[in-house]
N, CA, C and O atoms as CSV, one atom per row, in Angstrom:
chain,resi,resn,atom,element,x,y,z
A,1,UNK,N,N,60.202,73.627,83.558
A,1,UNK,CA,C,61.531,74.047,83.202
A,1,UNK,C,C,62.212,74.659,84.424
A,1,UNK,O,O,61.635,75.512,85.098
A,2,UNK,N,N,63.538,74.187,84.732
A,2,UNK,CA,C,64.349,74.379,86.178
A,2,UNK,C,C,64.767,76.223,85.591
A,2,UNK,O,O,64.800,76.429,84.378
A,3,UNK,N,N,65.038,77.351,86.545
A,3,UNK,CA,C,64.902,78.930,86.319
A,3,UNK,C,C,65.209,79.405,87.009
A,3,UNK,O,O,64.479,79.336,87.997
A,4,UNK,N,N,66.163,80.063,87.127
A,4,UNK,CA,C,66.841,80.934,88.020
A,4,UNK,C,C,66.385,81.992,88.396
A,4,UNK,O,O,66.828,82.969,87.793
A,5,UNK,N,N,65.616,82.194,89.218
A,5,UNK,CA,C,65.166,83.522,89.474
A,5,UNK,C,C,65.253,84.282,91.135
A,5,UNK,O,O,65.215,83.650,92.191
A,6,UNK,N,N,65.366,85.649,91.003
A,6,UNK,CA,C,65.680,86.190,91.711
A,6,UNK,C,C,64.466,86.787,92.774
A,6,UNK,O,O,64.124,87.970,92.790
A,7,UNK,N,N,63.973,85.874,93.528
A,7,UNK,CA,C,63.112,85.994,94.633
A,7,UNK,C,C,63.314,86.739,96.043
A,7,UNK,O,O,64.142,86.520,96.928
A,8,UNK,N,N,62.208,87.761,95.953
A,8,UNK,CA,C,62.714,88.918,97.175
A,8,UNK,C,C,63.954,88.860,97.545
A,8,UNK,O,O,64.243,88.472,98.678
A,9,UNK,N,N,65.041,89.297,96.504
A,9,UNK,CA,C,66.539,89.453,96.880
A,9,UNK,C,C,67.194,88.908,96.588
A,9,UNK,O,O,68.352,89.181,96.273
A,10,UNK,N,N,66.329,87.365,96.606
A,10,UNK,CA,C,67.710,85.498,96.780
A,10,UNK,C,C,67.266,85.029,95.476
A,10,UNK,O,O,66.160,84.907,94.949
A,11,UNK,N,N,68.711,84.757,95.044
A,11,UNK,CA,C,68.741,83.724,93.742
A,11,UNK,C,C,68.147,82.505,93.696
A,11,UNK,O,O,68.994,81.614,93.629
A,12,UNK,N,N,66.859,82.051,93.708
A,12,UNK,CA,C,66.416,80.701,93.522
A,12,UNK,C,C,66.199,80.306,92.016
A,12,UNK,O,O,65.831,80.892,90.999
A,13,UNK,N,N,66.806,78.382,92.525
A,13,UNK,CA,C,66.277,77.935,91.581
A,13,UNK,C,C,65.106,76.706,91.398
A,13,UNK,O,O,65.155,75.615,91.967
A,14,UNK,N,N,64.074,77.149,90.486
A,14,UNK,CA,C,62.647,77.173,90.291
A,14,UNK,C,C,62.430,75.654,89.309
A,14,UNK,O,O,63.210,75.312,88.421
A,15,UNK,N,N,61.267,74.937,89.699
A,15,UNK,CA,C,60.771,74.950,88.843
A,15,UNK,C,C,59.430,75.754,88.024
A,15,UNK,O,O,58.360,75.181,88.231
A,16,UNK,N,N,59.380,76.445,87.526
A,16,UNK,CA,C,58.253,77.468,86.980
A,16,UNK,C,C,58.157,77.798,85.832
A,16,UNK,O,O,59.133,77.642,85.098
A,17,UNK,N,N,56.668,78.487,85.211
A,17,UNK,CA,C,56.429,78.717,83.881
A,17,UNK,C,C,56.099,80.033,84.033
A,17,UNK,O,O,56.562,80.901,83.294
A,18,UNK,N,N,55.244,80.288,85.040
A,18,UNK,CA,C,54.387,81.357,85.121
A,18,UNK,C,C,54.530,81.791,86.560
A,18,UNK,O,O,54.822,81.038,87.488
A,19,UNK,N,N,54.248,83.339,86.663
A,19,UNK,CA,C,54.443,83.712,88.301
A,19,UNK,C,C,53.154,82.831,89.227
A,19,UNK,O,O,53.277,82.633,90.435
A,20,UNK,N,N,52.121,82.435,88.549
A,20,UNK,CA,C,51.124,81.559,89.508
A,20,UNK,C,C,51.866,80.489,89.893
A,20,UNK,O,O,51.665,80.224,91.079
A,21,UNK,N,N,53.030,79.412,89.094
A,21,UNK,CA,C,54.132,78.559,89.729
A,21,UNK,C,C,54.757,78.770,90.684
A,21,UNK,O,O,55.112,77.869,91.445
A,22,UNK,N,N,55.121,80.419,90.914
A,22,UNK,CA,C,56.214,80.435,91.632
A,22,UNK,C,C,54.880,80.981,93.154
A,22,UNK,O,O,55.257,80.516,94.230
A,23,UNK,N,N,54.242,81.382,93.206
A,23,UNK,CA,C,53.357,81.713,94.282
A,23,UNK,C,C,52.972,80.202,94.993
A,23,UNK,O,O,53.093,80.180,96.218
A,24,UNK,N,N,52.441,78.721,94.216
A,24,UNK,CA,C,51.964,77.939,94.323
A,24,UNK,C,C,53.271,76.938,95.287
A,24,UNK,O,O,53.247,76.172,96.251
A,25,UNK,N,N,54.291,77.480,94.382
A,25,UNK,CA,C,55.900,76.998,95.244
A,25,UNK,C,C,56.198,77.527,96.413
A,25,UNK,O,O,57.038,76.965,97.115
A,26,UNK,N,N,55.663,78.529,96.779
A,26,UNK,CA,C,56.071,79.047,97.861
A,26,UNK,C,C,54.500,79.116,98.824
A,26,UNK,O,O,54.396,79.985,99.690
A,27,UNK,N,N,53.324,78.110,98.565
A,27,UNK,CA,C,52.616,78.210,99.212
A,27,UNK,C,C,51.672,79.549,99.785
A,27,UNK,O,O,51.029,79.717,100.822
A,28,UNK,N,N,51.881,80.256,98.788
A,28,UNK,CA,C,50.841,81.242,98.723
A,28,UNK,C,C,49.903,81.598,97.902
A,28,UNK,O,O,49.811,82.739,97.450
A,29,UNK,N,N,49.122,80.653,97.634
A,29,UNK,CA,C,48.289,80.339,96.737
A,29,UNK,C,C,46.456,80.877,97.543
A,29,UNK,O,O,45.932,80.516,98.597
A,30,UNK,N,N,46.074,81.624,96.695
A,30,UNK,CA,C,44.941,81.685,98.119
A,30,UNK,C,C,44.985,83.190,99.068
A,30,UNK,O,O,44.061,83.947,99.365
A,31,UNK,N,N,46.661,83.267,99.434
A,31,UNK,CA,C,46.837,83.989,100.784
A,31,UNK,C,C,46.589,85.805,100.098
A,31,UNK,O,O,46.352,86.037,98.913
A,32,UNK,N,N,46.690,86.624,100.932
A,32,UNK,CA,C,46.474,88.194,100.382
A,32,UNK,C,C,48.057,88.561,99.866
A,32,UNK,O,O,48.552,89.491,100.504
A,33,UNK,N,N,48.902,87.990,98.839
A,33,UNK,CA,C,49.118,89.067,98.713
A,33,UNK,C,C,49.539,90.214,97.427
A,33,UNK,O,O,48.714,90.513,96.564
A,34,UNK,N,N,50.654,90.671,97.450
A,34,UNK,CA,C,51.520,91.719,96.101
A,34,UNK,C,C,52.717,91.191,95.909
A,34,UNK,O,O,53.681,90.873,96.605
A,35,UNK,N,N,52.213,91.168,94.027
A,35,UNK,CA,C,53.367,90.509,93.391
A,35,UNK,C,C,54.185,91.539,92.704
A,35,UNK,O,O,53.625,92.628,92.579
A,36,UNK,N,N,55.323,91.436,92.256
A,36,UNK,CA,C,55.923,92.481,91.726
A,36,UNK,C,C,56.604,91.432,90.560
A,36,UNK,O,O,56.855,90.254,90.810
A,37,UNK,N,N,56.839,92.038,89.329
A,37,UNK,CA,C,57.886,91.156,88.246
A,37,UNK,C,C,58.531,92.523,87.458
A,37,UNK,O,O,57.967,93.368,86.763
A,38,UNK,N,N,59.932,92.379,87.859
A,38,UNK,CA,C,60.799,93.172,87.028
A,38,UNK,C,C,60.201,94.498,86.882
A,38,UNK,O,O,59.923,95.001,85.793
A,39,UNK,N,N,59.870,95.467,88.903
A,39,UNK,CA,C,59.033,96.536,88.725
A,39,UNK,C,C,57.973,96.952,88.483
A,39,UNK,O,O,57.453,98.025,88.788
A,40,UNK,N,N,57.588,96.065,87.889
A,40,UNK,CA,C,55.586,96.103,87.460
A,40,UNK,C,C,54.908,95.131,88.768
A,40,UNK,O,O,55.095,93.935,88.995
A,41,UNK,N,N,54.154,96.020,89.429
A,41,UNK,CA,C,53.156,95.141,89.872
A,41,UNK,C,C,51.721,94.870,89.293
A,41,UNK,O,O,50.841,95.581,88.810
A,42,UNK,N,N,51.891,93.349,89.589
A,42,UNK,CA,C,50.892,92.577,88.590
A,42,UNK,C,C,49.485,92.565,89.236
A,42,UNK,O,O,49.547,92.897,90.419
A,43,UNK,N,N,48.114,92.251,88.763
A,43,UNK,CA,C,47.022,91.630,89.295
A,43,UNK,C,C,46.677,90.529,89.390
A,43,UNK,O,O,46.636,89.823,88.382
A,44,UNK,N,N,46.393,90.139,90.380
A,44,UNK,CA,C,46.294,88.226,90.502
A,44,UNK,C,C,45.795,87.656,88.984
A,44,UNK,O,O,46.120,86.511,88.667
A,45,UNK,N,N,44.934,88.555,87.984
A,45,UNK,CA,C,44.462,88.388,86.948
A,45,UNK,C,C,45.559,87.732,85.657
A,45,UNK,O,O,45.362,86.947,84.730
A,46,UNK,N,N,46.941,88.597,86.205
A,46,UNK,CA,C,47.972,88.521,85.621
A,46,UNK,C,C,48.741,87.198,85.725
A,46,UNK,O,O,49.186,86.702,84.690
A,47,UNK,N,N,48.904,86.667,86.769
A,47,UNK,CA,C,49.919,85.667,87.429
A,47,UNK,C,C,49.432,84.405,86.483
A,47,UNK,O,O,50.430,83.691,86.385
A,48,UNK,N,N,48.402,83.840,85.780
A,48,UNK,CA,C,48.493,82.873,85.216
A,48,UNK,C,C,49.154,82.804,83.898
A,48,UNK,O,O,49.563,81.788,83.337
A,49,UNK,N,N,49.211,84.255,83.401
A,49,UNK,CA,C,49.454,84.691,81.835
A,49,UNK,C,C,50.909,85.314,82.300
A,49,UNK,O,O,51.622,84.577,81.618
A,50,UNK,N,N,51.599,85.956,82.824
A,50,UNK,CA,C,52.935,86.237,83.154
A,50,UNK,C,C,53.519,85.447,83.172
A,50,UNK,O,O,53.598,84.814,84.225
A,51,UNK,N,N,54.492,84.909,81.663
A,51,UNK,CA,C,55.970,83.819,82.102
A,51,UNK,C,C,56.629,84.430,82.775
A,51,UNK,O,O,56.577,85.655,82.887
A,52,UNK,N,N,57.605,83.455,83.527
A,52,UNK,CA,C,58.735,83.885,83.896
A,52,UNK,C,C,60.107,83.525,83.344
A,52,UNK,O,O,60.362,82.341,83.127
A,53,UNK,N,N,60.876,84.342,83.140
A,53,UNK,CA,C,61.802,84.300,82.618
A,53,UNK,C,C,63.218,83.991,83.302
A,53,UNK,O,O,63.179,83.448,84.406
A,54,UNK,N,N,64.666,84.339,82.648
A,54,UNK,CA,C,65.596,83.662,83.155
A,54,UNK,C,C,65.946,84.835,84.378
A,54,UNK,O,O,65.731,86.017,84.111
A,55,UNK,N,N,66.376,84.533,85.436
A,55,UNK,CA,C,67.386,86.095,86.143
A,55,UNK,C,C,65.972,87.067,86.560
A,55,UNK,O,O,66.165,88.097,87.207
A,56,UNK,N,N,64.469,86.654,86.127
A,56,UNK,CA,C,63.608,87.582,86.518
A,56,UNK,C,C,63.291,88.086,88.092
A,56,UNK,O,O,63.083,87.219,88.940
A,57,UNK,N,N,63.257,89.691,88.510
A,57,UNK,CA,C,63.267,89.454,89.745
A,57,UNK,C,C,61.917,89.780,90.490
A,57,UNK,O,O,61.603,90.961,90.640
A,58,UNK,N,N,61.225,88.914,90.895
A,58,UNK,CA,C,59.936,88.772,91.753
A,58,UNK,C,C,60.315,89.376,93.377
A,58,UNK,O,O,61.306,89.221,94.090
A,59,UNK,N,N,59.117,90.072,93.555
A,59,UNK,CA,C,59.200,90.413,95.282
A,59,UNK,C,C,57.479,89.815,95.204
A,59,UNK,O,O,56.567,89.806,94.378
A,60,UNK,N,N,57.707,89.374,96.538
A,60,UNK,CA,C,56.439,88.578,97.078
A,60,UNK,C,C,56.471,89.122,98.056
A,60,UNK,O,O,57.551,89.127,98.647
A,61,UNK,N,N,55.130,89.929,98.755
A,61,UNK,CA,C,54.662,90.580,99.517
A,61,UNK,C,C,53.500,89.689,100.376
A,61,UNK,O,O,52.409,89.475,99.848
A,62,UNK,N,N,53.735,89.304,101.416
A,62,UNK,CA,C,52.644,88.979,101.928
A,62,UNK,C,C,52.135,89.121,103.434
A,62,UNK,O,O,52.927,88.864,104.341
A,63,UNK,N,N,50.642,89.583,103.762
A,63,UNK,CA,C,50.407,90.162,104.849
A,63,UNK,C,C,50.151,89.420,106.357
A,63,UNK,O,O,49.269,88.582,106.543
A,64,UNK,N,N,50.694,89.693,106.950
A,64,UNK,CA,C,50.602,88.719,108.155
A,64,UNK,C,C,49.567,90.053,109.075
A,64,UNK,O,O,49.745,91.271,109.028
A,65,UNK,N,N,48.539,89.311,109.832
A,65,UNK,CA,C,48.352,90.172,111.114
A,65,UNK,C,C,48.502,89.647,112.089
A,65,UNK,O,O,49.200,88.648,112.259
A,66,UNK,N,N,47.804,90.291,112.992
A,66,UNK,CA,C,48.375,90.072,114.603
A,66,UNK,C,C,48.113,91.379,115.342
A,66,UNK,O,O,47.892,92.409,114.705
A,67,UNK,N,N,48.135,91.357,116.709
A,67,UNK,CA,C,47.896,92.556,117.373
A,67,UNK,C,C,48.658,92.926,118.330
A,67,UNK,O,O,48.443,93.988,118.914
């Protein structure tokens, strides 16, 4: 289902069901990091069972290193 959602800031539009869609869309599937949905941060445990909804706003956190 096509979803408007509000990704670290920017209005995208999705195809997604669940926040594991929208991680898998943006190729961070795997990588370390923190999800946030509408203020709650979730546990990776969460992301398969969390729909997403219309206007929902996700921050995707993810860690880069380097020295």
């Amino acid at each position: 289902m096509l979803m408007v959602l509000v990704i670290n800031g920017q209005k995208q539009e999705l195809k997604a069901r669940t926040i594991q869609d929208v991680i898998v869309h943006y190729g961070l599937a795997g990588k370390p990091i923190v999800v946030e949905a509408d203020g709650a941060v979730l546990t990776a445990g969460e992301w398969e069972t969390t729909t997403v909804r219309q206007d929902m706003q996700i921050e995707l956190v993810h860690f880069v290193g380097g020295g």
